[in-house]
C-alpha positions in Angstrom: 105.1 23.0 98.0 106.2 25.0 94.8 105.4 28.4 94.8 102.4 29.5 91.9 103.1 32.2 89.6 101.2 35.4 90.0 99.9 35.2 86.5 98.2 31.6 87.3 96.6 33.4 90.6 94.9 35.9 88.5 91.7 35.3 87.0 90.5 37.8 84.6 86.9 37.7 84.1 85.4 40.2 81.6 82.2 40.4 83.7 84.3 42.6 86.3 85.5 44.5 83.6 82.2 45.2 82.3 80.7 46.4 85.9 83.6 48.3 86.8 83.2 50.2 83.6 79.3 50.9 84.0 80.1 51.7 87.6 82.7 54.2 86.2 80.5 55.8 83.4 78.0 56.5 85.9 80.1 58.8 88.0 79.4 62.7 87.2 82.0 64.7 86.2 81.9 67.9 88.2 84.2 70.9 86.8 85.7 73.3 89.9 84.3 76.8 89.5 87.6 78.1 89.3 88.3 75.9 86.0 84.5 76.8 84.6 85.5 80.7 85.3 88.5 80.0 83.2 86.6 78.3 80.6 83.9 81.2 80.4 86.9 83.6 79.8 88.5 81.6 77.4 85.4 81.5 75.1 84.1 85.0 75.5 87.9 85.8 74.4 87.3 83.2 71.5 83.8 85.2 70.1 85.5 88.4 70.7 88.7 87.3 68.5 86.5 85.7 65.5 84.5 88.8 65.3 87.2 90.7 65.0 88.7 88.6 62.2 85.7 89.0 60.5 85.3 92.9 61.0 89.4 92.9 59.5 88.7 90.3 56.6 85.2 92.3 55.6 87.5 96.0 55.8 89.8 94.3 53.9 87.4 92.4 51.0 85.9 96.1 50.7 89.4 97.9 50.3 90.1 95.3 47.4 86.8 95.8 46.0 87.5 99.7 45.8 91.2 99.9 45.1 
């Protein structure tokens, strides 16, 4: 008896696709509290940097508005 293939043993069906997918979208996504720590840092940094910028830019629009 000839041996089959593995390509003719699979049978791809687009219904499993579909429920492993829904199965997989339903899963929550839960962050570690180390990485949410990091992230909190990482966008109190952010805020703090663009107000600065803005505080530099503004002290320098005035200094070319006076000079």
């Amino acid at each position: 008896m000839p041996k089959k293939a593995k390509e003719d043993l699979i049978f791809p069906s687009s219904e499993s696709t579909s429920v492993n997918t829904a199965m997989i979208a339903k899963i929550p996504i839960v962050t570690p509290k180390s990485d949410r720590m990091v992230r909190v840092r990482l966008d109190l940094r952010a805020v703090m940097a663009k107000r600065k910028l803005s505080q530099v830019s503004w002290k320098n629009s005035m200094l070319r508005l006076v000079g």
